[in-house]
C-alpha positions in Angstrom: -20.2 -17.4 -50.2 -23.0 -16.5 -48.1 -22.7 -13.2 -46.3 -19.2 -12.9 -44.2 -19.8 -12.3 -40.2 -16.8 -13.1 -38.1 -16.3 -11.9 -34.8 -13.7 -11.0 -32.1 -13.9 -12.8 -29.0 -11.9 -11.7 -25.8 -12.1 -12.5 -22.6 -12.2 -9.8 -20.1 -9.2 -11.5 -17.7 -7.1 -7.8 -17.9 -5.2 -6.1 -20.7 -6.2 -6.4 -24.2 -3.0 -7.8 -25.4 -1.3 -6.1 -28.5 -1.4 -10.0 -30.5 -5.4 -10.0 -29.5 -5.7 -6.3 -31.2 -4.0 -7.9 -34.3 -6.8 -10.7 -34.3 -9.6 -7.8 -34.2 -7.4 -6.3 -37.0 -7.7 -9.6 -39.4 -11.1 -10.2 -38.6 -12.5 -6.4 -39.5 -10.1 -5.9 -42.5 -11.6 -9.9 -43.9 -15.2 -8.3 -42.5 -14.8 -5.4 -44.6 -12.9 -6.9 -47.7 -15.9 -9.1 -48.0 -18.7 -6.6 -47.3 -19.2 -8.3 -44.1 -20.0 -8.2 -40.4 -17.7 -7.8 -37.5 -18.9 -8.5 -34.4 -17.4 -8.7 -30.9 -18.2 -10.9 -28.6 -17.4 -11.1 -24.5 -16.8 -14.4 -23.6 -17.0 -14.3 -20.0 -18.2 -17.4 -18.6 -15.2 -18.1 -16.5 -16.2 -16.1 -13.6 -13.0 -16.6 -11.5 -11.0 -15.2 -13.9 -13.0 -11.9 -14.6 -11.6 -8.5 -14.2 -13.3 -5.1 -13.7 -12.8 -3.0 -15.8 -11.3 -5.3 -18.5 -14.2 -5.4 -21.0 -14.6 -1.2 -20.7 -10.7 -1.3 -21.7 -10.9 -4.1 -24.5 -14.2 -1.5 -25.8 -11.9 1.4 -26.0 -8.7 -0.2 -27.3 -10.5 -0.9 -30.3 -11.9 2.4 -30.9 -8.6 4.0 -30.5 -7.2 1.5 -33.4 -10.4 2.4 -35.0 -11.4 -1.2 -35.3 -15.4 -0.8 -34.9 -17.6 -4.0 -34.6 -21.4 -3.2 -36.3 -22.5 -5.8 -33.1 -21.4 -5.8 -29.7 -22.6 -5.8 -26.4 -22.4 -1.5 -26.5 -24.1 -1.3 -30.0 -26.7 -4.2 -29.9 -27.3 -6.2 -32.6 -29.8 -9.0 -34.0 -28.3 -11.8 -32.5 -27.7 -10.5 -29.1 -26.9 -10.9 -26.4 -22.9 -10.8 -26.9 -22.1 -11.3 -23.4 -21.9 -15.0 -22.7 -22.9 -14.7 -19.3 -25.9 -13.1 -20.6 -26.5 -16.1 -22.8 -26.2 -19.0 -20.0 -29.7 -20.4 -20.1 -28.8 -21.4 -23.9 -26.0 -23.7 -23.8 -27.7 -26.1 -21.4 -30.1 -27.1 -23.7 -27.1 -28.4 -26.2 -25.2 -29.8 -23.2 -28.6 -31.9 -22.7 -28.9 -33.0 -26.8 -25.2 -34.1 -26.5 -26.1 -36.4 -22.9 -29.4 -37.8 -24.8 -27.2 -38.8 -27.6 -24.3 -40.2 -26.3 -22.0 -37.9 -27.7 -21.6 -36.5 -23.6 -21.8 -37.3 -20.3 -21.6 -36.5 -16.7 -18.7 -37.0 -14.6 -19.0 -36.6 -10.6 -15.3 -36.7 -9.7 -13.6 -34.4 -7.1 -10.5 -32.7 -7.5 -8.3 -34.7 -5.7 -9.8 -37.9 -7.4 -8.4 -36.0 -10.7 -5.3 -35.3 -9.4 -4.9 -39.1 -8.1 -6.0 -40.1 -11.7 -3.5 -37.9 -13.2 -0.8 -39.3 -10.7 -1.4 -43.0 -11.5 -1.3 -42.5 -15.4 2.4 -40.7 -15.2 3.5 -42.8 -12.8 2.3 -46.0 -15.6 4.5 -43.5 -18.2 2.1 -41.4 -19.8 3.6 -38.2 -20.5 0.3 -36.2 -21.2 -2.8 -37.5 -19.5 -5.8 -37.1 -20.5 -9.4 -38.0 -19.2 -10.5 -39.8 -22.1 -11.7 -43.5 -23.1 -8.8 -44.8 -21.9 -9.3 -44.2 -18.2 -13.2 -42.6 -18.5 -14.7 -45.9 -17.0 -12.4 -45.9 -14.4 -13.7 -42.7 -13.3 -16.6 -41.2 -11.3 -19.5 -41.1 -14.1 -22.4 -41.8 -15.9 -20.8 -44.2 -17.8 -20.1 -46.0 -14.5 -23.1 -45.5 -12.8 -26.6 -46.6 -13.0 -28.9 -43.7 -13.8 -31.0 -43.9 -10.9 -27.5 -43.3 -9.4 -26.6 -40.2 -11.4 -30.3 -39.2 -10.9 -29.9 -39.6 -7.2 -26.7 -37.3 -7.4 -27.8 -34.6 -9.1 -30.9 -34.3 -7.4 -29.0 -34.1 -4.0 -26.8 -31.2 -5.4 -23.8 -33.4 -5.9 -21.5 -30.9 -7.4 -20.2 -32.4 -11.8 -19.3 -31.2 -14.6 -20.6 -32.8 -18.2 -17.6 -34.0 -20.6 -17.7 -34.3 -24.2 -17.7 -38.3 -25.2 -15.0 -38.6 -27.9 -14.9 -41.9 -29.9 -11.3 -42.9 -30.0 -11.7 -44.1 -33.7 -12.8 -40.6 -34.9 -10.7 -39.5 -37.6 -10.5 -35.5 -37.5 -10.1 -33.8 -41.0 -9.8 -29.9 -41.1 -9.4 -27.8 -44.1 -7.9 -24.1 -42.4 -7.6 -21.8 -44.7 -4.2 -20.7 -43.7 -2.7 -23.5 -42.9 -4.7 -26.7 -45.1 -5.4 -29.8 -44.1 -4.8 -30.7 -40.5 -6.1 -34.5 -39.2 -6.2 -35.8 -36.4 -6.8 -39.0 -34.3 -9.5 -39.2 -31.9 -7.8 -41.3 -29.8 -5.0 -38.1 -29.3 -8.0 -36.0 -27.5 -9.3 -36.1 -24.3 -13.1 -35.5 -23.3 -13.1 -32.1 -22.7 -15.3 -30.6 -20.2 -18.4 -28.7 -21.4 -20.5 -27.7 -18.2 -19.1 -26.8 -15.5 -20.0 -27.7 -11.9 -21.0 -23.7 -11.8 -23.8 -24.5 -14.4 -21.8 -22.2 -17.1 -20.6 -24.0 -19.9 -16.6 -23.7 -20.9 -15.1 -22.0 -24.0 -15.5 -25.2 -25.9 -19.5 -25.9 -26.0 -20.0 -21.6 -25.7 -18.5 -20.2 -28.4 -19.7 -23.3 -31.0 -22.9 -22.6 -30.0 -22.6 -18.7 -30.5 -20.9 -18.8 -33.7 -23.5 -21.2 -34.8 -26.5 -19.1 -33.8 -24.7 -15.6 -35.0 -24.4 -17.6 -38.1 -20.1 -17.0 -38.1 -18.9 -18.1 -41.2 -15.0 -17.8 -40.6 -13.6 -18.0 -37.2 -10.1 -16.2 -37.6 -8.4 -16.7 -34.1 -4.4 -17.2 -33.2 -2.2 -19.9 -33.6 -3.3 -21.0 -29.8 -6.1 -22.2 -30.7 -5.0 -24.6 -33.7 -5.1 -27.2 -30.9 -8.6 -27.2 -29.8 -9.9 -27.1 -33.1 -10.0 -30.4 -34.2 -12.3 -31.1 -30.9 -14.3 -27.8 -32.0 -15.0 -29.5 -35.5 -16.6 -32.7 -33.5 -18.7 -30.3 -31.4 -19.9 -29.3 -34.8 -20.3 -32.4 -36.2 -22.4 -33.7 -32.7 -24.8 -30.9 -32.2 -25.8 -31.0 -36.2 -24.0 -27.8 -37.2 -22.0 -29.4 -39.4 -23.8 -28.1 -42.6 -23.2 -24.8 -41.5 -19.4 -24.9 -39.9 -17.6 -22.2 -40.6 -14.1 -21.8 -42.3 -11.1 -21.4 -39.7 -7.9 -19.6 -40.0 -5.0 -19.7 -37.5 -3.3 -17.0 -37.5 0.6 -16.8 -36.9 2.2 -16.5 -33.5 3.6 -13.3 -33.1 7.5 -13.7 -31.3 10.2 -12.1 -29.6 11.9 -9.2 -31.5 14.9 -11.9 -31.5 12.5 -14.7 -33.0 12.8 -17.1 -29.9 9.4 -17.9 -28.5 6.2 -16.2 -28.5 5.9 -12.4 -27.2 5.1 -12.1 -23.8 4.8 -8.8 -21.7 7.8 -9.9 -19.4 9.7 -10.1 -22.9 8.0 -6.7 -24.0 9.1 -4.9 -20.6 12.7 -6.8 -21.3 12.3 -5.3 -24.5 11.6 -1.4 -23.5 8.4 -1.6 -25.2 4.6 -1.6 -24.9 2.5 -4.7 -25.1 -1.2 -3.2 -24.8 -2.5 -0.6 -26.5 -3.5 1.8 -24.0 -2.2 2.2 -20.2 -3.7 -0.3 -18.0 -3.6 -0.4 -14.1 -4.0 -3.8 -12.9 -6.8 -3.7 -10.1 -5.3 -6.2 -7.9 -1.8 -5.0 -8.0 -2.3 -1.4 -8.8 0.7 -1.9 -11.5 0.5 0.3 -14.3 1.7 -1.5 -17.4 2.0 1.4 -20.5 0.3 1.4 -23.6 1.2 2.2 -26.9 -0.8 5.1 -27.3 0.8 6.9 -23.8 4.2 5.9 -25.5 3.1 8.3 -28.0 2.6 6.0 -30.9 -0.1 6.9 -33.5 -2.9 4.5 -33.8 -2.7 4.5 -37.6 0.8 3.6 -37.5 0.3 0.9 -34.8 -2.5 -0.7 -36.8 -0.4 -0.2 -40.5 2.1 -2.1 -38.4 0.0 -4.8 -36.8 -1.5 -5.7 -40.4 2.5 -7.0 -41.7 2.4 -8.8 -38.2 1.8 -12.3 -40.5 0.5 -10.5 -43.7 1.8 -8.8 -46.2 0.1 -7.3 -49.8 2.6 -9.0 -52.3 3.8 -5.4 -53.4 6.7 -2.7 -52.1 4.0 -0.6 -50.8 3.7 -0.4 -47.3 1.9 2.4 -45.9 -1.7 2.1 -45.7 -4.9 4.0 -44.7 -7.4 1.3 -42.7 -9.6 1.5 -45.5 -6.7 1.0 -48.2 -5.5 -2.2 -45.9 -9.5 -3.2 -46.0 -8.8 -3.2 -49.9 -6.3 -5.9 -50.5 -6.4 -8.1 -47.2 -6.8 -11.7 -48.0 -6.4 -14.7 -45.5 -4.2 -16.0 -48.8 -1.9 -14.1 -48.1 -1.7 -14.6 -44.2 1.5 -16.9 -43.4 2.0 -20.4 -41.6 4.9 -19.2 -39.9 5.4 -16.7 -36.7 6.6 -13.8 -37.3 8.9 -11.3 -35.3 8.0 -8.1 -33.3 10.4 -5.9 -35.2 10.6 -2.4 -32.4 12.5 -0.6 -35.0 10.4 -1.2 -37.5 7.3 0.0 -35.5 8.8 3.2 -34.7 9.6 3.7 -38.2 5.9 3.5 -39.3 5.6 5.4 -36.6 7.7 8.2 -38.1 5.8 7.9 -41.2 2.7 8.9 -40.0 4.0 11.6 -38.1 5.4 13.6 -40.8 1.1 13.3 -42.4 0.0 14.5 -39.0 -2.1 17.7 -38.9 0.8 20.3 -38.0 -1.7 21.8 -35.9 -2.6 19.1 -34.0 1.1 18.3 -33.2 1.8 22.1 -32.6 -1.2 22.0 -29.4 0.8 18.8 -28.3 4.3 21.0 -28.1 2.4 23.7 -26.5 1.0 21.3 -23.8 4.3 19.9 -23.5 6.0 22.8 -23.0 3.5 23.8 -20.4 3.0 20.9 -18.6 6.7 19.6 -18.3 8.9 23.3 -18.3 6.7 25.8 -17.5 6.7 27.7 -20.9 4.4 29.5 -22.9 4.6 29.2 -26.4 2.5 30.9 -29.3 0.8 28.2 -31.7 2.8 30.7 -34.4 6.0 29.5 -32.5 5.0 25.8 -31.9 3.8 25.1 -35.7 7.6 26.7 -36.7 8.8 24.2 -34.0 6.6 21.1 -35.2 7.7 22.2 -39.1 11.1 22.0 -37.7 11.7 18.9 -36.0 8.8 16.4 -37.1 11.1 15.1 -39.4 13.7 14.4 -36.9 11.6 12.8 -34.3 10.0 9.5 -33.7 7.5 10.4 -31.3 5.2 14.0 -31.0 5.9 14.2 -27.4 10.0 14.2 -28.4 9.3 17.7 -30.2 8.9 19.3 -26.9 12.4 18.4 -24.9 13.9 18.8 -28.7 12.9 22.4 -28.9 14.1 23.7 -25.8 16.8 25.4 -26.7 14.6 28.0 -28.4 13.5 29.5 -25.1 16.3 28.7 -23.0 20.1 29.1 -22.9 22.1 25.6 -23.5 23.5 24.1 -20.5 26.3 22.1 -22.1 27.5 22.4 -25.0 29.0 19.6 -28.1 32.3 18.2 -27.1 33.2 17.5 -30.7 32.5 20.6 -31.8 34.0 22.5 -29.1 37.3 20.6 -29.1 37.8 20.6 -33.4 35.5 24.2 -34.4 36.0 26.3 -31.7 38.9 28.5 -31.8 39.6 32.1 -31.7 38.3 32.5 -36.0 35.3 31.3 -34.9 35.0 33.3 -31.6 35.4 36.3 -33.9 33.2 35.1 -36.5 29.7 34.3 -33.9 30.8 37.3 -32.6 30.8 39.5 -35.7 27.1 38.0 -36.5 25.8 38.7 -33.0 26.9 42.1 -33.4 25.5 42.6 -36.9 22.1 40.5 -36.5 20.7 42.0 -33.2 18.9 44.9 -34.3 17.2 42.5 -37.1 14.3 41.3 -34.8 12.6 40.1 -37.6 14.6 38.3 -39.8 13.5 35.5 -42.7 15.6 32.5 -43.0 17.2 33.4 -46.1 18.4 36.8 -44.9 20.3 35.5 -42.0 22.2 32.8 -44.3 22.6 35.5 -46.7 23.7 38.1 -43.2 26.0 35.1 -42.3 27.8 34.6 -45.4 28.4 38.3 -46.7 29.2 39.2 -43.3 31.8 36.5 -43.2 33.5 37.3 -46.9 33.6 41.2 -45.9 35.7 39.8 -42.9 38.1 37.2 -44.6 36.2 34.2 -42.7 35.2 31.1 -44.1 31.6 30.6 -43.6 31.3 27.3 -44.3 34.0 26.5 -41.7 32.3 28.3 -38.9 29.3 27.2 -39.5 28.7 24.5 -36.7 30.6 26.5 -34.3 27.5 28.9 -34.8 25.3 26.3 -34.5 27.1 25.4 -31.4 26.7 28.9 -29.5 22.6 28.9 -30.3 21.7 25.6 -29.6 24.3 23.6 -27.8 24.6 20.9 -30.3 26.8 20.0 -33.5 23.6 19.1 -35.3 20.1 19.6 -35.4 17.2 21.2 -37.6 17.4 24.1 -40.2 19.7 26.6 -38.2 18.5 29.5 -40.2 14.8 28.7 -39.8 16.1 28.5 -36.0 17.7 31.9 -36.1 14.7 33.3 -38.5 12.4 32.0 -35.5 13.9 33.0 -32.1 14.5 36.4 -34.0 17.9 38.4 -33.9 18.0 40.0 -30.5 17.0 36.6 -29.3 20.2 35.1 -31.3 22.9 37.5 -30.7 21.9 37.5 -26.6 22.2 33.1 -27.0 25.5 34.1 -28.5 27.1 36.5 -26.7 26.3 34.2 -23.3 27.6 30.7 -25.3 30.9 32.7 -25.8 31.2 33.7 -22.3 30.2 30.1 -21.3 32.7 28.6 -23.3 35.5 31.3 -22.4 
């Protein structure tokens, strides 16, 4: 195999959507499997459809996810430049050897001719029409015209596009390396258009050319795109690339959490879920749609995640560093079929990586949190006790914050379950008795206030175990939660016996 390049090629039309991230994802972990290059590419030749600020956004998506290309149009790179606006005086020169050949040719038809084209063929009972040789000498052309016409015409500034010249015999034969052997009939594709009447060429004739002159040697793209390959492999075949065509792999679509129909940022919003990887504010609109990163996901997670989006290793292991994923990926292993966004299972690799998160790092989080949102001050001391507490317990880092406010203030309701099966006048007495005892123990370890609790509890002919939640209750509100002791050991026992004495009153 010669040396591996594949690239990532967005357009920058708005939000880097969460299944485009996944294609980056394949096409680095191949790039790096293979001790290859990944390369991103902007194709931006449709003009009308560009959005400011879009390619900046696609840039820093990536290096959240940590998805770097070694060639781009912000590192450089030998076969630049990687903007195809940048690149437009290139692709005219191809559209030209296609014309001389007779593989392409120019069309002059307006818009509405099109439309009245497209009008008379359903009207005749074609389902789909195309512009192809079935109708193309019919049409405004230069397979109509003289070429002192079509000279006259584009010397005047008549506006045309050039269209690709598909034999309707052609048989199409391509091996993908995810899904084998696909062929198809010439006769089922219509002649694409190339050039258009702006003097930039379309998707179709720019990215051959690119990956042919940055020397790609797989083009791993979505499912989308299955259909326009067969046309993509004549282009090929016509300019004399042929030799050097690289492998394709069509990667799965990526559906609904409920498996019907592809994913969609209507059915992600449906959902309650992000479908970008960062916050983006539409320009236009000034909507905010969020990202997965503001959601609080980690971007190891998300990525770990992404990579079983269509793949998976063969094994039971499924956490995995971006290097370790880089290790085992294989384009074998990728399947046919789409596959489901699974929320639950997201936030459960989310959870995963959590726990491995530098304590310290979440403990400045809860500090920010607790500042920003409640107007508390917290010690990092106190916040990596509250971190070591709950990060087990929570899905997100910014859930630690609301989770911990009972530490620092009194609860303002208290559990209904608890209240209406624990509390009684035994318990009353025994929260009581421990409030008395623990408040001149300001600092108190865990272990000595279970140990407090229980002895105090036997001396008294009270069932610890019994009145256990109900002392859970009077501290933090709830019937459940995080270690209580390492809760009492940390808010200290003047802290404790105050939250209990004002519970009892509360619930009196």
């Amino acid at each position: 195999m010669d040396s591996v390049r594949v690239r990532f090629a967005p357009s920058p039309t708005g939000a880097l959507h969460i299944g485009g991230v996944r294609t980056a994802l394949f096409n680095y972990l191949f790039a790096k499997k293979n001790n290859g290059t990944f390369i991103l590419r902007i194709e931006d030749t449709d003009q009308s459809r560009f959005v400011a600020g879009a390619e900046e956004y696609i840039r820093q998506s990536l290096e959240w996810c940590g998805i770097s290309p070694e060639e781009s149009p912000w590192t450089g790179g030998e076969y630049g430049p990687y903007r195809q606006s940048e690149r437009k005086e290139i692709y005219q020169s191809y559209a030209q050897k296609l014309i001389d050949e007779g593989n392409a040719y120019y069309a002059f038809d307006t818009p509405e001719e099109l439309d009245a084209m497209r009008d008379r063929l359903k009207a005749a009972g074609v389902a789909t029409p195309h512009y192809n040789a079935a109708v193309r000498l019919t049409m405004k052309n230069s397979l109509t015209m003289s070429a002192e016409e079509v000279a006259g015409k584009i010397a005047s500034g008549e506006p045309y596009v050039i269209r690709f010249k598909i034999d309707p015999k052609e048989e199409v034969r391509l091996n993908d390396v995810i899904r084998g052997w696909v062929h198809v009939h010439g006769s089922t594709l219509d002649d694409k258009v190339l050039m258009k009447s702006d003097g930039l060429p379309t998707y179709h004739l720019a990215n051959i050319v690119d990956d042919h002159l940055m020397k790609i040697t797989h083009v791993i793209r979505g499912e989308e795109w299955l259909p326009s390959a067969p046309l993509h492999v004549l282009l090929y075949k016509y300019l004399g690339f042929e030799a050097t065509m690289p492998q394709f792999a069509h990667l799965p679509l990526i559906l609904k959490p409920d498996g019907n129909g592809k994913l969609s940022k209507r059915a992600a919003d449906q959902a309650g879920f992000p479908i970008f990887p960062l916050d983006w504010q539409d320009p236009e609109t000034g909507e905010t749609s969020k990202g997965f990163r503001e959601e609080g996901f980690i971007p190891e997670a998300l990525v770990n995640f992404l990579a079983f989006l269509g793949w998976n290793p063969g094994t039971e292991q499924e956490i995995f560093s971006l290097e370790e994923l880089s290790d085992v990926f294989s384009l074998e292993k990728v399947n046919k079929a789409g596959t489901k966004f699974d929320l639950d299972k997201i936030k459960w690799f989310n959870q995963q990586y959590l726990k491995s998160t530098n304590p310290a790092e979440l403990a400045e989080t809860v500090r920010t949190d607790l500042k920003n949102h409640y107007d508390i001050d917290s010690s990092l001391e106190t916040a990596l006790v509250i971190v070591d507490l709950l990060k087990e317990r929570v899905t997100f880092p910014h859930e630690m914050a609301p989770n911990a406010l009972f530490i620092f203030r009194n609860p303002t309701e208290y559990d209904q379950s608890v209240t209406s099966k624990k509390w009684n006048e035994e318990a009353e007495q025994a929260v009581s008795l421990y409030a008395d005892e623990i408040s001149s123990k300001e600092d108190i370890s865990a272990e000595e206030a279970k140990d407090l609790f229980f002895s105090l509890m036997e001396a008294n002919g009270i069932k610890a175990g019994k009145n256990m939640q109900a002392l859970r209750m009077v501290i933090t509100g709830a019937g459940s939660g995080p270690d209580l002791m390492a809760i009492i050991a940390l808010m200290g026992g003047k802290a404790v016996a105050e939250r209990i004495k004002y519970s009892v009153d509360q619930l009196k």
